[in-house]
N, C-alpha and C positions, 0 to 999 in steps of 0.2 A: 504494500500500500504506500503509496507517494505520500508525503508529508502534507496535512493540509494547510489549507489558503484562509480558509474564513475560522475566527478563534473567539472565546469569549473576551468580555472587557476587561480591562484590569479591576473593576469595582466588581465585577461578577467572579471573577476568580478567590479575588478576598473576601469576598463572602461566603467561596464552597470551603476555603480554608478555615474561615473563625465559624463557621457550624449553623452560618445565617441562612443557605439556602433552605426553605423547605424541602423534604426529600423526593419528590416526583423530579423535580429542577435540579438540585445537586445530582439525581442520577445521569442525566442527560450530559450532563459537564460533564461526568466520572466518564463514559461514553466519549466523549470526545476526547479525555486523556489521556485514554490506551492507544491513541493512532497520531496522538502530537507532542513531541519530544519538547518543540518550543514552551506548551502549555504547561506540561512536566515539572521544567526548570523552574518556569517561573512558580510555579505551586510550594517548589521546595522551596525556593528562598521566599516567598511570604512563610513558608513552616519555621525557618529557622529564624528569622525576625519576630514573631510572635514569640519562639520561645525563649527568645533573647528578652523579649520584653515581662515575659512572664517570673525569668532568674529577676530581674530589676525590682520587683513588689514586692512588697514587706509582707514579709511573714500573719500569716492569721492563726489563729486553735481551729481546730476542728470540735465540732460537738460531739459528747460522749456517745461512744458507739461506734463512729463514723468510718473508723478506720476498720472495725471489723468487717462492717458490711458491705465497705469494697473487696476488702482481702476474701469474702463470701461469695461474692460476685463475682472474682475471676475463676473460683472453683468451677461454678457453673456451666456446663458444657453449652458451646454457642451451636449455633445452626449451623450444619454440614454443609459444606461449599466447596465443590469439585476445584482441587490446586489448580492454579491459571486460567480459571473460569471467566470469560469474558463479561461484562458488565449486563449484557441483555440476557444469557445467558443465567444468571440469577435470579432475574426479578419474577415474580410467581403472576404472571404473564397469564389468562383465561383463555377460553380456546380457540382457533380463529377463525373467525365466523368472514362468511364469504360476502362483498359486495357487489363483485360486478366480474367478469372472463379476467383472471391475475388481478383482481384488486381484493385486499381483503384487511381485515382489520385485527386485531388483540390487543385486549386491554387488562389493565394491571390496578390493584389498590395497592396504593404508598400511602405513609405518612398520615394526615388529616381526612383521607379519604373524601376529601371536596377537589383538591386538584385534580384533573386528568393524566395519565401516565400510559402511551399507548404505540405499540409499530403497527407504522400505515405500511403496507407493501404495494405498489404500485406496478404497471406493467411496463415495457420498454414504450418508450412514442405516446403514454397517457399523459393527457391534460386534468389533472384536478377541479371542480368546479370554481368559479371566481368565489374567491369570498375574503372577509375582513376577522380581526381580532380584538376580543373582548379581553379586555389586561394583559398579562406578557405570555408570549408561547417562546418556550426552547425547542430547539431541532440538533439533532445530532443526524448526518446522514451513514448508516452502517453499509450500504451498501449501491452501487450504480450512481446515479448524479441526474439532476434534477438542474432546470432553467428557470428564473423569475425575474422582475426588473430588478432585482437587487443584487441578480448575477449569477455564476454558475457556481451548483454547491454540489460535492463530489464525496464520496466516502471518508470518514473522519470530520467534514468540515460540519462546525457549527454555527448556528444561525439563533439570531434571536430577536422577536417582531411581536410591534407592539399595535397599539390603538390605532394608531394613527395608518396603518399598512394596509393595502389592499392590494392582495396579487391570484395569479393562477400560476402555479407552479406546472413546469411539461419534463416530463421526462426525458430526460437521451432514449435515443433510439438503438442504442448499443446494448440493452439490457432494461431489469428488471432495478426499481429504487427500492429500499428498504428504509424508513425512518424508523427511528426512537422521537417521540416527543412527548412534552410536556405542555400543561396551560394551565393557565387559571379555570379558564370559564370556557365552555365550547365557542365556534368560530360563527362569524354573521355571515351568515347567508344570504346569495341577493338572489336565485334562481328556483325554481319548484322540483328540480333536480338535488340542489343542496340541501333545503330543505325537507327532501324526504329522507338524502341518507343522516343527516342531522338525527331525526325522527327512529330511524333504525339505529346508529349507533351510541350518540348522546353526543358527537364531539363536533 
């Protein structure tokens, strides 16, 4: 896989570091960080800057207990996760329900279970219906590449579109696209074609 092109912000990155992303969103990121080395770097060194700043703080007590009940906590067997498991490859993904000849949808609960968290699979040469976004959607592309006016986004590259964005994404003609994405709130719909698979899927 080529290095990508399109990356999150630097305010987006520092937020998957200090633990502010919600987790539908931070998963999306984490997705785009197995295929960009540039992303990487920079993740480590806000890691090592936080914990530079974290040695700098004055000491606090802990409350009675406290310390047992982490040393308790890491007894606790975590959830089993296949070594070098890819990011999508984890998330407990539903089953995928078909929408149209190679288009087809899965959806996942994270986190607050109000965000959406879901892979679109598309067909080689499909156009998406037009439509707009309701607060912020992450994209992570896992697979093929996709065309919009915002430009061409290709495996690994991540994309992030807000209110104000209205596009139709088309696929390459060279293959089949695979997304991970993320949102707040499903997409606006301006056609009776969007709006029924709205109706079908929820996103």
């Amino acid at each position: 896989m080529t290095t990508p092109n399109h990356h999150p912000a630097p305010a987006v990155l520092s937020d998957y570091v200090s633990g502010a992303l919600r987790p539908a969103f931070a998963t999306v990121v984490a997705a785009h960080l197995e295929s960009c080395p540039h992303c990487r770097a920079a993740v480590q060194t806000l890691e090592a800057l936080g914990g530079a700043m974290i040695e700098d703080l004055a000491p606090v007590s802990l409350s009675e207990g406290r310390i047992e009940q982490a040393m308790a906590a890491l007894d606790q067997a975590g959830p089993e996760v296949e070594a070098h498991a890819v990011t999508a490859d984890r998330i407990p993904f539903g089953p995928e329900r078909w929408l149209a000849p190679g288009m087809s949808i899965r959806k996942a609960k994270v986190g607050n279970g109000e965000d959406l968290l879901y892979l679109l699979r598309l067909p080689a040469g499909q156009k998406t219906v037009p439509h707009g976004h309701v607060g912020t959607e992450f994209t992570t592309v896992l697979k093929g590449a996709y065309v919009d006016g915002e430009g061409r986004f290709a495996a690994g590259d991540f994309c992030e579109m807000s209110n104000d964005i209205e596009h139709q994404p088309h696929v390459d003609r060279g293959g089949e696209c695979l997304c991970l994405i993320a949102s707040e709130k499903p997409m606006r719909q301006f056609t009776r074609l969007g709006r029924f698979v709205h109706m079908i899927t929820g996103v």
